[in-house]
Backbone as numpy.savetxt, mean C-alpha at the origin, in Angstrom:
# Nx Ny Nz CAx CAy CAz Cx Cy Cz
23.16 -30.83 10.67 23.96 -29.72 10.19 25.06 -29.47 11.21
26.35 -29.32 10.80 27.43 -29.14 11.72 27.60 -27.96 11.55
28.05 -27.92 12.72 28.86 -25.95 13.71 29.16 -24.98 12.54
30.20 -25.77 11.30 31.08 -25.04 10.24 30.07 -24.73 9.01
28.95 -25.85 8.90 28.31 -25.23 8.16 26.91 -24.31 8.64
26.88 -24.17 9.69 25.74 -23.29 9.60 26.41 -22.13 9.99
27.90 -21.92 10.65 28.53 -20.59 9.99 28.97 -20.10 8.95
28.94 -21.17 8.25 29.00 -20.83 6.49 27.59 -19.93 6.31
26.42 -20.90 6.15 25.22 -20.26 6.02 25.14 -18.88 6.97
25.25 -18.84 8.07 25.25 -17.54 9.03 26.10 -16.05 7.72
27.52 -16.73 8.09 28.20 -15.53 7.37 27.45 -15.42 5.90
26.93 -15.98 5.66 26.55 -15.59 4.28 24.82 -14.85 4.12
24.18 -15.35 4.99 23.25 -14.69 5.19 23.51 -13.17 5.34
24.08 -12.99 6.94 24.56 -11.24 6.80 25.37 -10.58 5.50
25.69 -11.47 4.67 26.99 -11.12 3.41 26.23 -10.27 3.05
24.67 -11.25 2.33 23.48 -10.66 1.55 22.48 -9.70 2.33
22.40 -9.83 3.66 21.76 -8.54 3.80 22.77 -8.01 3.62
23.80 -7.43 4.02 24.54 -6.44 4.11 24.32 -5.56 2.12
24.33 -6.57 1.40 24.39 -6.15 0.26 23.02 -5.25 -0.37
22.01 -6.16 0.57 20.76 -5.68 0.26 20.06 -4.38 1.15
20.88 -3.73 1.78 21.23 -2.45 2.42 21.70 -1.63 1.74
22.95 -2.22 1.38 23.56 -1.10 0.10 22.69 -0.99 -1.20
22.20 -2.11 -1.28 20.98 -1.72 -2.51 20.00 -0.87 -2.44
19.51 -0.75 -1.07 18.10 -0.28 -0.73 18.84 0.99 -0.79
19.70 1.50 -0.15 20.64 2.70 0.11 19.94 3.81 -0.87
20.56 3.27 -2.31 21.23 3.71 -3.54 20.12 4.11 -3.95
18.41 3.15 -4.02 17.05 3.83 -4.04 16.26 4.81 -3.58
16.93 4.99 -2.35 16.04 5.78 -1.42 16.85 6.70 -0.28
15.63 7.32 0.56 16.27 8.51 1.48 16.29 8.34 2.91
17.12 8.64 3.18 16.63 8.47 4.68 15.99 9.67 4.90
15.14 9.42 6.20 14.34 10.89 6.28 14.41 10.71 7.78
15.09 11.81 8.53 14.61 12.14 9.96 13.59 13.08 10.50
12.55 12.81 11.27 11.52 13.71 11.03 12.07 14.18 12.91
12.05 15.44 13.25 12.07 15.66 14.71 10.22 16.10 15.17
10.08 15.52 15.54 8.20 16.13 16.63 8.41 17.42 17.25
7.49 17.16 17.64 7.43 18.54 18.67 7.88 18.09 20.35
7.75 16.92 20.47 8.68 16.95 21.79 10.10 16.85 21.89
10.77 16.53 20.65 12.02 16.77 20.18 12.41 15.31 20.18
11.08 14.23 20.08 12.03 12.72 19.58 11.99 12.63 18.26
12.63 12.13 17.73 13.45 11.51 16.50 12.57 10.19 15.84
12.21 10.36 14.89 11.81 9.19 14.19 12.69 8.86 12.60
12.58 7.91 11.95 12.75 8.11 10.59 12.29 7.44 9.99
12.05 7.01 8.62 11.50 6.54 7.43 12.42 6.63 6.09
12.27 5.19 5.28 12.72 5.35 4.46 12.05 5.90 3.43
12.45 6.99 2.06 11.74 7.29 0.92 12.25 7.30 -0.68
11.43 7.41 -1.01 11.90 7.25 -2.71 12.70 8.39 -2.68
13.90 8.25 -3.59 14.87 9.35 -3.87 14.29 10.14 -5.12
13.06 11.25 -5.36 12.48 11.40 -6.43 12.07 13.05 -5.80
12.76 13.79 -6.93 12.86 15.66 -6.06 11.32 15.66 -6.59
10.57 16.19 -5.27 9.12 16.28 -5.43 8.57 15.25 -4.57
9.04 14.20 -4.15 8.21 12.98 -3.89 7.27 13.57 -2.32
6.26 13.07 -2.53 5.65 13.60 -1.01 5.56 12.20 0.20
5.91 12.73 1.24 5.88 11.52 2.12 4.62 11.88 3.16
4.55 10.83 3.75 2.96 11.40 4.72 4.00 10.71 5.94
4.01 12.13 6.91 4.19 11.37 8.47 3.39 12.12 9.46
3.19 11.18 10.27 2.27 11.85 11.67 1.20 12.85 11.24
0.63 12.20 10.18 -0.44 13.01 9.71 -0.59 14.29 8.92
1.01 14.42 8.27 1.46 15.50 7.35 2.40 15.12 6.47
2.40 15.80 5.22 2.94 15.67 4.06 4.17 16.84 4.03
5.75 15.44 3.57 6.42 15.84 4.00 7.40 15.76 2.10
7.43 16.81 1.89 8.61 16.86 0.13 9.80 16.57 0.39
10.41 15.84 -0.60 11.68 15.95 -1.11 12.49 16.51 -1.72
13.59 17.21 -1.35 14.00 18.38 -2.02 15.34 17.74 -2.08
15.85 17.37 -3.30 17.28 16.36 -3.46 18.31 17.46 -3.15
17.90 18.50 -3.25 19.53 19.29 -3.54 19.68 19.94 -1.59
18.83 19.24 -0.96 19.14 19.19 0.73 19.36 18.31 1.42
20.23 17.30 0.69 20.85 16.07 1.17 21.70 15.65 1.48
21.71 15.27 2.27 23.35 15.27 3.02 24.01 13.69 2.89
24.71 13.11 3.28 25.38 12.18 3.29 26.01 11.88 4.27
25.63 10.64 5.30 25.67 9.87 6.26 26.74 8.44 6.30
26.90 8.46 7.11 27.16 6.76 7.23 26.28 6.21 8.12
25.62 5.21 7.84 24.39 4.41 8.86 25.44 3.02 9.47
25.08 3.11 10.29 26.01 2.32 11.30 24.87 1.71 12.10
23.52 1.09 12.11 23.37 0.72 12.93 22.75 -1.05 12.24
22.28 -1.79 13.16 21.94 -2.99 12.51 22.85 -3.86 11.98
22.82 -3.84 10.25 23.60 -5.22 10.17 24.82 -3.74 9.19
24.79 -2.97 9.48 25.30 -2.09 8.78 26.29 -1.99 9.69
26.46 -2.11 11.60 27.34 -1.73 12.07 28.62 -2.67 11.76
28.33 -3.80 11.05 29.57 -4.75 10.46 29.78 -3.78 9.08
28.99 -3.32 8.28 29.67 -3.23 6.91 28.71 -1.69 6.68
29.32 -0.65 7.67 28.55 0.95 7.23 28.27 1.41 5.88
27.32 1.84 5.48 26.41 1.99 3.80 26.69 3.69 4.10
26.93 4.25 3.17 26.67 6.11 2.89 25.43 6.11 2.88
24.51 7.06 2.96 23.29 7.12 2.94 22.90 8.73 2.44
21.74 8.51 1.30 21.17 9.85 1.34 20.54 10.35 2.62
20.55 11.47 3.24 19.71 11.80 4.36 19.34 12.59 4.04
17.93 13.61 4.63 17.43 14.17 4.90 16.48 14.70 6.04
16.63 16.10 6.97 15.84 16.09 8.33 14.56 16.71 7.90
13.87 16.67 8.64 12.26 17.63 8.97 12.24 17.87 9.74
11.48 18.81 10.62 11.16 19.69 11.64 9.39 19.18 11.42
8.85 19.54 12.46 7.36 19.85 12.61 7.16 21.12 12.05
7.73 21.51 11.96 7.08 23.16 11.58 7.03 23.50 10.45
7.66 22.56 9.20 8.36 22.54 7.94 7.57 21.75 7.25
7.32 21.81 5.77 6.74 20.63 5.06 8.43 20.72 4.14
9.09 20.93 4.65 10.46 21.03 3.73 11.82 20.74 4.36
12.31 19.60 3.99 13.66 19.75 4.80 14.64 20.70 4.60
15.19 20.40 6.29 15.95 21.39 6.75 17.19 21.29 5.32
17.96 22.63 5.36 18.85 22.83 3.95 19.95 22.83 4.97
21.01 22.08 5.11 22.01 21.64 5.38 23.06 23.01 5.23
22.99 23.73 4.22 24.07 25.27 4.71 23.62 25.90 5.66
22.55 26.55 5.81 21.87 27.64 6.68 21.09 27.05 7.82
21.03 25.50 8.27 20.43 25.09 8.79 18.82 25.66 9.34
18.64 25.83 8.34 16.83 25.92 8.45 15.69 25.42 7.04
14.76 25.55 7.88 14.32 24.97 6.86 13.21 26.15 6.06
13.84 27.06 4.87 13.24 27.98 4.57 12.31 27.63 3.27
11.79 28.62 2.79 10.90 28.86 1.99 11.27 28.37 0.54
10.32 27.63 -0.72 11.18 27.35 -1.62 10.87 28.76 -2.84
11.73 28.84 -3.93 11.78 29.36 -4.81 10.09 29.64 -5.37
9.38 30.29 -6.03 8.47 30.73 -6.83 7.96 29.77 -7.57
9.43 29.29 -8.45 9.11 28.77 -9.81 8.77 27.00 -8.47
9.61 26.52 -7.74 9.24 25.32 -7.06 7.67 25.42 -6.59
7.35 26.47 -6.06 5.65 26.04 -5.60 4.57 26.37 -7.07
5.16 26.98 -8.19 4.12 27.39 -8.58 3.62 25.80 -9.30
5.07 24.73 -9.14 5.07 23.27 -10.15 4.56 22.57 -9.29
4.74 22.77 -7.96 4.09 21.56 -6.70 2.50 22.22 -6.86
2.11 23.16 -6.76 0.79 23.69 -6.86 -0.09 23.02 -8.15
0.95 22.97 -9.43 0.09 22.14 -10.58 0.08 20.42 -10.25
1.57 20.77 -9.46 1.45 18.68 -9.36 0.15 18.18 -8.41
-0.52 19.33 -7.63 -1.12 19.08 -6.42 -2.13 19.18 -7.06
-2.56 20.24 -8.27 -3.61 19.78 -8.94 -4.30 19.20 -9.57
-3.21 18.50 -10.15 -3.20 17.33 -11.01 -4.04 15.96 -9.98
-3.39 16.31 -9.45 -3.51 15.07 -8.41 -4.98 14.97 -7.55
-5.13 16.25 -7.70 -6.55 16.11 -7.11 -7.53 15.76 -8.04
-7.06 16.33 -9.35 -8.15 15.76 -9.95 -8.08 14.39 -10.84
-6.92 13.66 -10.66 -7.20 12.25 -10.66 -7.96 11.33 -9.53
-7.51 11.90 -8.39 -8.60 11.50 -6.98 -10.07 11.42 -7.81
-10.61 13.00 -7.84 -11.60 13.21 -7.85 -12.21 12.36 -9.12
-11.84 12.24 -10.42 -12.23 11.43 -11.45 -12.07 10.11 -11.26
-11.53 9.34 -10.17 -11.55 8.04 -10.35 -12.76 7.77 -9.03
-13.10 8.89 -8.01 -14.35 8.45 -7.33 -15.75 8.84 -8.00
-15.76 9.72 -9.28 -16.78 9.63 -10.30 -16.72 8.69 -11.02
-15.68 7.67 -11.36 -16.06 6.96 -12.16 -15.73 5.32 -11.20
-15.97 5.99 -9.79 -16.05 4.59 -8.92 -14.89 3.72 -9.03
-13.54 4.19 -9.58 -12.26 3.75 -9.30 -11.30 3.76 -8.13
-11.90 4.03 -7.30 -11.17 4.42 -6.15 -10.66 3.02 -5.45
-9.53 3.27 -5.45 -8.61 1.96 -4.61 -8.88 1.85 -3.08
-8.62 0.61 -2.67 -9.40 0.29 -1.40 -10.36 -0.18 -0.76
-10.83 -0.80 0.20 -12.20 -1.01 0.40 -12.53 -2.14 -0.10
-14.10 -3.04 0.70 -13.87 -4.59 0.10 -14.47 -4.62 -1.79
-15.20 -3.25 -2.11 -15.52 -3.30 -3.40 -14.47 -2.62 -4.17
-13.55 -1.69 -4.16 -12.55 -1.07 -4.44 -11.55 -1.77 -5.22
-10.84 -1.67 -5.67 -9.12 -2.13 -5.92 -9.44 -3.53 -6.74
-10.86 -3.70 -7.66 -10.97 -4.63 -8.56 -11.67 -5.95 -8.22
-11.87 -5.67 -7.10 -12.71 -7.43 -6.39 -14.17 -7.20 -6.62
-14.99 -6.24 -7.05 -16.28 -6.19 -7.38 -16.16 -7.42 -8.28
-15.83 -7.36 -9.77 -16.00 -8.54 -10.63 -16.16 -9.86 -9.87
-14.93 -9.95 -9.18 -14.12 -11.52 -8.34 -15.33 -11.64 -8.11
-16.16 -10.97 -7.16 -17.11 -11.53 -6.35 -18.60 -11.56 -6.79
-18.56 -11.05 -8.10 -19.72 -11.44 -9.27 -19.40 -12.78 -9.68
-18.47 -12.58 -9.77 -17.84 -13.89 -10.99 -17.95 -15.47 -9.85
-17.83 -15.18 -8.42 -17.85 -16.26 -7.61 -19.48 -16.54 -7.13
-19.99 -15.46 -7.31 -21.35 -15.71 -6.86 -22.01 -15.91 -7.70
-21.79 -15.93 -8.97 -22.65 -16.58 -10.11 -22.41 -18.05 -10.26
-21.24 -18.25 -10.60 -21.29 -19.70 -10.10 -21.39 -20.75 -9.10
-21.62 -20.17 -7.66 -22.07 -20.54 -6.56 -23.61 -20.50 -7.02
-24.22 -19.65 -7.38 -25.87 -20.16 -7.77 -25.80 -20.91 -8.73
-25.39 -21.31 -9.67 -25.41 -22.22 -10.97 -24.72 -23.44 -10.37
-23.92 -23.68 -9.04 -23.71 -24.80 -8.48 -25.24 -24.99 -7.82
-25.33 -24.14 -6.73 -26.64 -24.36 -6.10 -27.87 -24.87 -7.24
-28.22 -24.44 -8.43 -29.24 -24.87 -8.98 -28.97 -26.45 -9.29
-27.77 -26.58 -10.34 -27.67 -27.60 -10.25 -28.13 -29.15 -9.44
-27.33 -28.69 -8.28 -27.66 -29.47 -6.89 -28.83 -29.50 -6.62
-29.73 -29.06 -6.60 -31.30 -29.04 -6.18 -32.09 -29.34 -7.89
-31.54 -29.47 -8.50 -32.57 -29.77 -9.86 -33.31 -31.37 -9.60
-32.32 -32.17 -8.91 -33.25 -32.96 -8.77 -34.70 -33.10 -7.70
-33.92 -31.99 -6.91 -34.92 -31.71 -6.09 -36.39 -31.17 -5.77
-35.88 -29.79 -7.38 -37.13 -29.46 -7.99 -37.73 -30.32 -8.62
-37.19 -31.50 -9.03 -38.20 -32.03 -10.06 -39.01 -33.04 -8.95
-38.19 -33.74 -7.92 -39.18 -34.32 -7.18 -40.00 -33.63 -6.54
-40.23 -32.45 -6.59 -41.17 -31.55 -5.77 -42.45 -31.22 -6.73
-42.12 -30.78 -7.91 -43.14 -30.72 -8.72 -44.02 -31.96 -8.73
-42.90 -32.97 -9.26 -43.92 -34.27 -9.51 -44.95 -34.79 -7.84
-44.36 -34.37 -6.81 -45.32 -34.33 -5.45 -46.66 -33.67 -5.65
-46.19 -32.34 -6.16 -47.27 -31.14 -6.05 -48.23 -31.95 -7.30
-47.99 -32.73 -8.44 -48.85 -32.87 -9.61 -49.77 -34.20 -8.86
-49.04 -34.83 -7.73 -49.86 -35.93 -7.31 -50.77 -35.46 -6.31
-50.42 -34.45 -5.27 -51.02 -33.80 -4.46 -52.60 -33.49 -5.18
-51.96 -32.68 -6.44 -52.97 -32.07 -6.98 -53.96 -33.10 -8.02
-53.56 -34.46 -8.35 -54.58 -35.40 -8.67 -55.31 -35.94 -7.66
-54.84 -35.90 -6.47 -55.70 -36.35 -5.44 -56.63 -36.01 -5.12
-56.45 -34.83 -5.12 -57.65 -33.42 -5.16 -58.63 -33.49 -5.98
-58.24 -33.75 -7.24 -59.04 -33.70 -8.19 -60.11 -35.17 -7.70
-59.31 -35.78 -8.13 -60.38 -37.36 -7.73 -61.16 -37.39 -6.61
-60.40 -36.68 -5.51 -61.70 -36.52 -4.45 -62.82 -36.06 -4.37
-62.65 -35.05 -5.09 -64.02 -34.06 -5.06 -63.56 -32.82 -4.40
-62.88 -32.28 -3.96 -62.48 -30.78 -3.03 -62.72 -30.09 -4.17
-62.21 -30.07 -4.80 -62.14 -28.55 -5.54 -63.36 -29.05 -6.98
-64.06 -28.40 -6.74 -65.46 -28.20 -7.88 -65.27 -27.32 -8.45
C-alpha cells in the first residue's frame, strides 16, 4: 500500500466518523453530571422527555425543554465541530439544571404526578416478570434456560448412544457370569 493511498483511506475514515458523530448527535443528549467534589463527568442519552438515566448510583430525568445547545469540539469533532443537545446535573438534583434561572428547581404537579404513574408502571412490570420468572440476566435469565435443556438432552442421547454397545456387552458378561454360577452349584 503506498503513502497516497492509505491517506486516501485515512481521510476517509475520519470523513465517516466525523459523519457518524453528527449522526449520533441528532439521537441523543449530552449529559454533564457535576459530583460532589466538583469533577465533571458525562454520558451520552436518549433524547426522550422522561427518559431516566442511572449515574453514580442515581437516577437522573430528561427534561427536553432544559437543553441547551453546544458545539463539541473535542476528538474527531475538533476537525469538523457537531451542535449538540446538552444537558447539566448537579448531585443534589434528579433534574437538570434549567438553563434561564440556572438552577435546578422543582418540576410542575402535572410532571411528577405522570413520572409517579410511569414509576409505577414500571415497578410493576419488574415485579410481574420475577413472578413469572422473566427476569433478564443471570446464567438462567434472558432465555438460555431452554438452550441449556435443549443441549443437555442431546448430550445424554449422544452419551447413550455411545455406550449402547457397551451396555449390551455388559449384560451379555453378567448372563455368562450368571450361567457359571448356575452350573457350578453356588447358588441352590
Amino acid at each position: 500500500m503506498s503513502i497516497q493511498q492509505f491517506l486516501i483511506v485515512f481521510v476517509a475514515g475520519v470523513f465517516l466518523l466525523a459523519i457518524y458523530n453528527c449522526y449520533r448527535a441528532k439521537k441523543q443528549v449530552y449529559c454533564f453530571f457535576t459530583r460532589r467534589d466538583k469533577t465533571v463527568a458525562h454520558k451520552w442519552a436518549k433524547a426522550k422527555n422522561g427518559e431516566r438515566i442511572e449515574f453514580d448510583g442515581g437516577w437522573y430525568y430528561i427534561v427536553m425543554r432544559r437543553i441547551k445547545l453546544q458545539a463539541l469540539s473535542t476528538g474527531v469533532n475538533l476537525l469538523f465541530p457537531t451542535m449538540v443537545r446538552r444537558l447539566d446535573f448537579t448531585y443534589r438534583s434528579i433534574w437538570p439544571i434549567d438553563p434561564e434561572t440556572g438552577e435546578a428547581d422543582a418540576e410542575t404537579p402535572e410532571a411528577r404526578k405522570n413520572l409517579d404513574k410511569r414509576e409505577d408502571i414500571e415497578a410493576f412490570n419488574i415485579g410481574s416478570q420475577k413472578s413469572y420468572g422473566k427476569v433478564q440476566g443471570g446464567l438462567l435469565g434472558g432465555g438460555w434456560l431452554p438452550i441449556i435443556l435443549v443441549v443437555g438432552i442431546v448430550a445424554c442421547m449422544y452419551l447413550i448412544w455411545q455406550m449402547q454397545g457397551s451396555i449390551n456387552s455388559l449384560g451379555n458378561a453378567v448372563n455368562v457370569l450368571q450361567e457359571m454360577i448356575m452350573k457350578s452349584g453356588l447358588l441352590k
